[in-house]
C-alpha positions in Angstrom: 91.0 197.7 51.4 88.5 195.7 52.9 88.6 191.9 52.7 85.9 189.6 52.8 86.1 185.7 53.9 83.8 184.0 51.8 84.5 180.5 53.2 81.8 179.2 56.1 83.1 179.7 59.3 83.5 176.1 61.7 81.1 176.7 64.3 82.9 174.7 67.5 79.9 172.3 68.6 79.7 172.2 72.4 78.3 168.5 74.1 74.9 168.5 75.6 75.6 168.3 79.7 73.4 165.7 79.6 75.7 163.7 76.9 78.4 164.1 78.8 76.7 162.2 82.0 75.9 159.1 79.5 79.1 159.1 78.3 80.1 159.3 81.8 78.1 156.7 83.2 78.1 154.0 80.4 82.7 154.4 80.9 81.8 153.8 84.8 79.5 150.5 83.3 81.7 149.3 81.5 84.9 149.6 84.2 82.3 147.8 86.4 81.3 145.1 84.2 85.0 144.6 83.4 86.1 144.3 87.7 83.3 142.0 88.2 84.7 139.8 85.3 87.9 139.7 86.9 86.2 138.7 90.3 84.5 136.2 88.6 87.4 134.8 86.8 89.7 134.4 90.2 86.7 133.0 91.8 86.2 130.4 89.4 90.1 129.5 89.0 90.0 129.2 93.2 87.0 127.1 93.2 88.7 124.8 89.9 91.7 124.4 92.5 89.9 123.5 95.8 87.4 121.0 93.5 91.3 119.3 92.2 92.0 119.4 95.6 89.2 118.0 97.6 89.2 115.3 94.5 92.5 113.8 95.3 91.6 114.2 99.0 88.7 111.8 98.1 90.9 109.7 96.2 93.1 109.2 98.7 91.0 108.4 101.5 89.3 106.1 99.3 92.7 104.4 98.6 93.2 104.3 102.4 90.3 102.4 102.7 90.4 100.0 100.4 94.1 99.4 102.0 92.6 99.1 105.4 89.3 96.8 104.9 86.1 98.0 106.5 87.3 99.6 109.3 84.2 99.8 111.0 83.6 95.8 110.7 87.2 95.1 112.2 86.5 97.1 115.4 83.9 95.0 115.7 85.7 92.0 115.1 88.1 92.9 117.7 85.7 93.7 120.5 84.2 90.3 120.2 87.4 88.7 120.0 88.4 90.5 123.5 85.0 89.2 124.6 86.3 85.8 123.7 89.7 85.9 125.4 88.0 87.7 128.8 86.0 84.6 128.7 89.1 81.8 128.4 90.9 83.9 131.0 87.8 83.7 133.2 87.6 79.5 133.2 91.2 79.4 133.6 91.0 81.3 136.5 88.0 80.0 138.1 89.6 76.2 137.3 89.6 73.6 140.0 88.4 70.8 138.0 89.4 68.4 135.6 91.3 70.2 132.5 89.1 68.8 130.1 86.2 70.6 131.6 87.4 73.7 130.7 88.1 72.4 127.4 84.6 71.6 127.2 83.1 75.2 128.0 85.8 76.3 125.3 84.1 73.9 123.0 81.0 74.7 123.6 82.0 78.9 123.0 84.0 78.2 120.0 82.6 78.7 116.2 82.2 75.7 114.5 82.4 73.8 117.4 80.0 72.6 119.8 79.3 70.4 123.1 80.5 66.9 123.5 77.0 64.7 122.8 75.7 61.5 122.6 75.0 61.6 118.8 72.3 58.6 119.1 70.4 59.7 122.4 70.8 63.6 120.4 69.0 62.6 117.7 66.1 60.5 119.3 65.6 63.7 121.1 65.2 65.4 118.1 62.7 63.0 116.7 60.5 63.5 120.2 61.1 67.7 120.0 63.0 69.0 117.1 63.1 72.6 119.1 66.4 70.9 121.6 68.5 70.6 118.1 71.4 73.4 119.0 72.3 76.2 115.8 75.2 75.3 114.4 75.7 78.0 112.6 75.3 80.5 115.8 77.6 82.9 116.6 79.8 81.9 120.0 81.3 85.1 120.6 77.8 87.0 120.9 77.9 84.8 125.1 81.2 85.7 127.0 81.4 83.9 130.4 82.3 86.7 133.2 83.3 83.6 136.3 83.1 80.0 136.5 83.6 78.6 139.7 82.8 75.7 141.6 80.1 75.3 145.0 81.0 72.4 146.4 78.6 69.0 145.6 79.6 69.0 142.2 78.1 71.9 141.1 79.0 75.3 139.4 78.0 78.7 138.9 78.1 80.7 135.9 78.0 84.4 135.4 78.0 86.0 132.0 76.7 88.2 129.0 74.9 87.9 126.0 74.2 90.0 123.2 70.5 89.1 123.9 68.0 86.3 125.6 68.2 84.1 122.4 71.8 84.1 122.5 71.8 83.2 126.4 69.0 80.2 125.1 71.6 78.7 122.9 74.5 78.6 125.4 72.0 76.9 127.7 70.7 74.6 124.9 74.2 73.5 124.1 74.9 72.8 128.1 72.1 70.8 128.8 73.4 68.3 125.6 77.0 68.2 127.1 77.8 65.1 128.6 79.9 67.0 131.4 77.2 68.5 132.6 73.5 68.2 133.9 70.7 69.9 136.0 71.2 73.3 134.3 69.7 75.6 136.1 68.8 79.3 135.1 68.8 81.6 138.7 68.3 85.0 136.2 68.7 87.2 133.4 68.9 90.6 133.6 68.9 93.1 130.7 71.3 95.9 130.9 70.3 99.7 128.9 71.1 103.0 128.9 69.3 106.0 127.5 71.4 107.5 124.7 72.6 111.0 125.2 71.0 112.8 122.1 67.6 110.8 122.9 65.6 113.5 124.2 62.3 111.5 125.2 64.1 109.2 127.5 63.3 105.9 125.7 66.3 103.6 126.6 67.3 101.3 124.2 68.4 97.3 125.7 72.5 96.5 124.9 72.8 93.3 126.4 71.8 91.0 129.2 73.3 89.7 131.9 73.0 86.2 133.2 73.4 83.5 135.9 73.1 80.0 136.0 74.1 76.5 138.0 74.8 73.3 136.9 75.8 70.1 137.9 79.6 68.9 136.4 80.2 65.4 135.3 83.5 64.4 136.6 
């Protein structure tokens, strides 16, 4: 008997080569896109850590600071108060005169203070030239006296520093109205520089001066 199968036979569809390859490439995609994601992700949560991190790092140096005062401005402080004592020590070791002498000098380099004056003959002065007036507002510790000794005849010589010639004006200024002394005489002023290391034309820049001076004491 012969038998005849009337139902349509499933024909197996085979996938284009060229199918295949999209498929192929749009899984490798996809498997890319996906690792850079992760990258990206870890990235991100390292660089949300370090920002937490370098925050409180910031916060605490900026509690240290306000702990600590200007840092910068008490260095300074402290180099003009050495300056200050290396002059004191100076007087008292150049002293052969009358104690109150050297109390005068440390007068006449101490804020708020000034030189012992005749207030009347100081202000008729003034009225004749009103440039001899001292500052009373200047500030001592920018003149440190380096010796103070005496030459015989009543005299002294003074060697020092000064943040600049103004400054070394003022000290002089406030000597010539001192009752203990007279005859102030300037020998010279010198100004010290140096030439920075990273200035690479040469130009030197002025950081103090250096000065000398006689004088006539009133005993």
């Amino acid at each position: 008997m012969i038998r005849i199968n009337l139902l349509a036979a499933r024909k197996v569809r085979r996938r284009d080569p060229g199918e295949r390859a999209l498929v192929t490439m749009g899984l490798t995609l996809l498997v890319g896109v996906a690792g850079m994601i992760f990258v990206y992700l870890g990235a991100q949560s390292q660089l949300d850590t370090l920002t937490r991190e370098n925050d409180a790092t910031r916060a605490d140096i900026d509690r240290m600071k306000a702990d600590l005062g200007d840092y910068d401005k008490i260095k300074a402080e402290r180099q003009d108060l050495l300056k200050q004592q290396k002059t004191i020590q100076a007087l008292e070791a150049g002293r052969t005169g009358p104690l109150y002498l050297m109390r005068e000098m440390s007068e006449i380099l101490t804020p708020n203070k000034g030189p012992t004056f005749d207030r009347a003959s100081y202000e008729e002065r003034l009225r004749r030239d009103p440039n001899v007036g001292f500052n009373t507002s200047w500030d001592t510790r920018r003149v440190w006296v380096d010796s103070f000794e005496e030459t015989g005849g009543g005299r002294v010589r003074i060697k020092g520093s000064a943040k600049s010639n103004e400054d070394v004006a003022e000290f002089l200024k406030r000597l010539q109205l001192s009752i203990f002394f007279s005859e102030i005489t300037p020998e010279s002023t010198t100004q010290v520089a140096e030439v920075p290391a990273a200035n690479s034309s040469g130009e030197s820049s002025v950081k103090h001066v250096t000065f000398n001076l006689t004088a006539k004491v009133v005993y």
